[in-house]
C-alpha positions as CSV (number, residue, x, y, z in Angstrom):
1,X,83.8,-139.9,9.2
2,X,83.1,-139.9,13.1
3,X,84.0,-136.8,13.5
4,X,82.5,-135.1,10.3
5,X,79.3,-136.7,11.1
6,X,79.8,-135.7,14.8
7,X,80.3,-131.9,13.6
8,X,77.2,-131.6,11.5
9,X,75.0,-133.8,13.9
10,X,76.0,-130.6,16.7
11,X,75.6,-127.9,14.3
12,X,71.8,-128.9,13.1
13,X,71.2,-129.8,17.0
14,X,72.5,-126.0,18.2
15,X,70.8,-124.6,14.9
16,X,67.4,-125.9,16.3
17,X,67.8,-125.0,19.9
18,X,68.6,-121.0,18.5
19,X,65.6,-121.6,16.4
20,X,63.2,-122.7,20.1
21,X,65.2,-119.8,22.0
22,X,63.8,-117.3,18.8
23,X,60.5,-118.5,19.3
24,X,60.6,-118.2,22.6
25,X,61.7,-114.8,22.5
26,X,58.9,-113.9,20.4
27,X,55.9,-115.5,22.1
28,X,57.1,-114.6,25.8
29,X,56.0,-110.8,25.5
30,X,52.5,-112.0,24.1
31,X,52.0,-114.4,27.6
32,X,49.2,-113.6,29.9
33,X,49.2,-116.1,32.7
34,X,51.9,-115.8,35.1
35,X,52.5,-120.0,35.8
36,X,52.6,-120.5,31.4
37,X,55.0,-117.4,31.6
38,X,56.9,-118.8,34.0
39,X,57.1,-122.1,32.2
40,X,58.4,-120.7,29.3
41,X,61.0,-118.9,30.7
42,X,61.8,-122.2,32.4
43,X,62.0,-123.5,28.8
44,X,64.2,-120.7,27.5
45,X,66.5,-121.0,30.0
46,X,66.8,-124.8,29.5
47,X,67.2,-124.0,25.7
48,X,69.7,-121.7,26.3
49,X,71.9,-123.6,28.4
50,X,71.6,-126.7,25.7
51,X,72.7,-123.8,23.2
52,X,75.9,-122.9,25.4
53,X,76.6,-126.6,25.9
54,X,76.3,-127.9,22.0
55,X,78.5,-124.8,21.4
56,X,81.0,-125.5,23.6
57,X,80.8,-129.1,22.1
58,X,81.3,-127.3,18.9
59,X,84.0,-125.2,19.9
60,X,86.4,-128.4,21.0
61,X,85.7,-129.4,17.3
62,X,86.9,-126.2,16.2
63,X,83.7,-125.3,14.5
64,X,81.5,-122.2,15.3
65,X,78.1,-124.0,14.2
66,X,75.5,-122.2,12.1
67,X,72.3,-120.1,12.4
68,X,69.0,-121.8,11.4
69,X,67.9,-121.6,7.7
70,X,66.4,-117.9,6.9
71,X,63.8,-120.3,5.3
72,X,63.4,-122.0,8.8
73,X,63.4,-118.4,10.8
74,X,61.0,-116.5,8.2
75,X,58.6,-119.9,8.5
76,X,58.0,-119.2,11.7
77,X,58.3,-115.9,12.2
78,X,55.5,-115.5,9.9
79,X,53.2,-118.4,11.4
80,X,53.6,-117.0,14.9
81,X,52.6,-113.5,13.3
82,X,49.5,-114.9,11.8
83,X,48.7,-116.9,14.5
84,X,48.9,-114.5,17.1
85,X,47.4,-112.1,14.9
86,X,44.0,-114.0,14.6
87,X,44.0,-115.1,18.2
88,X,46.3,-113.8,21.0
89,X,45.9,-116.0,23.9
90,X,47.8,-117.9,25.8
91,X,46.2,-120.8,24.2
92,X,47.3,-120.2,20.9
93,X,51.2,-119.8,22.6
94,X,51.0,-123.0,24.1
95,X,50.1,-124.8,20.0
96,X,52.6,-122.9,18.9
97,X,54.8,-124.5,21.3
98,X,53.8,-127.5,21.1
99,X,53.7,-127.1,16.9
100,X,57.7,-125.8,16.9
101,X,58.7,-128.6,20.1
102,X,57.1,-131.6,17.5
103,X,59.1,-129.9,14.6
104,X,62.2,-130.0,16.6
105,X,62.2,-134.0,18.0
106,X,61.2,-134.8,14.5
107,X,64.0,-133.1,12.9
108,X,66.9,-133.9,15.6
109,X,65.5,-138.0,14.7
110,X,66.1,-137.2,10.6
111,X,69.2,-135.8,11.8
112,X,70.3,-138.9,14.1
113,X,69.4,-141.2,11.7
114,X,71.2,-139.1,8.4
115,X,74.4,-138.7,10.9
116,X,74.1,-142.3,12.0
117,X,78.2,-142.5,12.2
118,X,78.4,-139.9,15.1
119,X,80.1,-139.6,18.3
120,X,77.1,-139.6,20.4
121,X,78.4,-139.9,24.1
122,X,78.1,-136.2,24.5
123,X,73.9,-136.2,23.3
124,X,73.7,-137.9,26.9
125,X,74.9,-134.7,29.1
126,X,72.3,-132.5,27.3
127,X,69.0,-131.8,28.3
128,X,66.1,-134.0,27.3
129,X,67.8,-137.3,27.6
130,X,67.9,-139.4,24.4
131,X,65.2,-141.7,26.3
132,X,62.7,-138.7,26.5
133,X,63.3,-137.6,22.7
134,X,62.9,-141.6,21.7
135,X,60.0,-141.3,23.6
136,X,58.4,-137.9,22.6
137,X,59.5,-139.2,18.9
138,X,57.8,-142.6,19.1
139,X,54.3,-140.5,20.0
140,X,54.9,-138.7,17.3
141,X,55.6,-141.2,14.8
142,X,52.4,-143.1,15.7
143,X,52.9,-144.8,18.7
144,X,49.1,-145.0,20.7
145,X,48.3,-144.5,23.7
146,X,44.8,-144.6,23.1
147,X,43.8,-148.2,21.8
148,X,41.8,-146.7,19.4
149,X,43.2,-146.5,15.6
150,X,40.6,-143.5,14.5
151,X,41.8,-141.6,17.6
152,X,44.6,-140.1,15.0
153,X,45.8,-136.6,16.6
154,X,46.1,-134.0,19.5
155,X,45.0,-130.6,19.5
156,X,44.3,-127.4,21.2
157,X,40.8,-127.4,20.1
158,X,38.0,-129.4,19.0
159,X,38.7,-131.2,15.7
160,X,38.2,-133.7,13.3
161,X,34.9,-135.8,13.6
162,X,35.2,-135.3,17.6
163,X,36.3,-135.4,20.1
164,X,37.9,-138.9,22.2
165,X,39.7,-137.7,25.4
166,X,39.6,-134.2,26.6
167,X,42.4,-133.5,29.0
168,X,42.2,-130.2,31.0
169,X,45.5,-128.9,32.2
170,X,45.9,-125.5,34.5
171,X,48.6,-124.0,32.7
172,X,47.7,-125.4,28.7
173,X,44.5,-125.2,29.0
174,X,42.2,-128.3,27.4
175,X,44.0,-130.6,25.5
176,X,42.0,-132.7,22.5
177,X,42.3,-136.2,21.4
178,X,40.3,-136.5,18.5
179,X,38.4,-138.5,15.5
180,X,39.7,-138.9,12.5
181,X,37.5,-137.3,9.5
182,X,37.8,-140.0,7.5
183,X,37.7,-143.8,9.5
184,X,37.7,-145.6,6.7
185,X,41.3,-144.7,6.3
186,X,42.4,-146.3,9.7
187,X,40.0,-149.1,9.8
């Protein structure tokens, strides 16, 4: 069971990392500013070399891992097409990032938690740490930062009923923390 559990656990992690190194691939052309440009390819480097690594990891196993759903790939494909088709900029790369990175520590937790009798010494040589997923995950689950319960989401723009915190960043751009439509629900 260790092992079995072991084996899929590294096949839906390498799945995902192919699936950030695809969307990488595709927004990276599209880039404008040289530092988010150079970020990125930071990121796709880092994503490739986790790719090599949970292969490898695969490999010893004697499994060749799997491609992301066509489902998964098409998803995407299509959202960054729209996406990019309605606005270009470099903005709109860093939500999709940001979109497909919360996609990705959500579904490596489902997939910690549904593989739960997994060898996992070999999650702590990749790249994020467990700590920083935990972390990234506990954000995302609901965790505040902000004491204030109608403060419910981040964004690239202006949304909600308005606007908390705005946080200006030289590579991302402004970065949103805003109102909740509908308070009543968080009361």
């Amino acid at each position: 069971m260790i092992q079995e559990d072991t084996v899929k656990l590294l096949r839906e992690c390498n799945a995902g990392i192919k699936m950030g190194v695809s969307s990488l691939d595709e927004v990276l052309p599209k880039v404008q500013s040289a530092s988010l440009r150079s970020s990125l390819e930071k990121c796709r480097q880092a994503h490739g070399k986790l790719g090599d690594e949970t292969h490898a990891l695969l490999a010893r196993y004697g499994d060749a891992g799997k491609e992301p759903s066509p489902v998964a790939k098409g998803m995407s494909w299509m959202k960054v097409g729209v996406k990019m088709g309605l606005d270009d900029s470099d903005k709109t790369v860093a939500d999709l990032m940001t979109d497909g990175c919360n996609m990705g520590v959500k579904s490596l937790n489902r997939y910690l938690n549904e593989y739960t009798a997994a060898d996992e010494d070999w999650f702590e040589v990749l790249l994020p740490f467990r700590d920083c997923v935990e972390a990234a995950f506990r954000l995302l689950s609901g965790e505040r930062v902000l004491n204030d319960p109608t403060v419910v989401f981040q964004s690239g723009g202006k949304q909600g009923s308005g606007v908390a915190l705005e946080l200006e960043d030289s590579i991302y751009g402004s970065v949103y923390f805003c109102y909740t439509s509908h308070p009543e629900l968080y009361g």
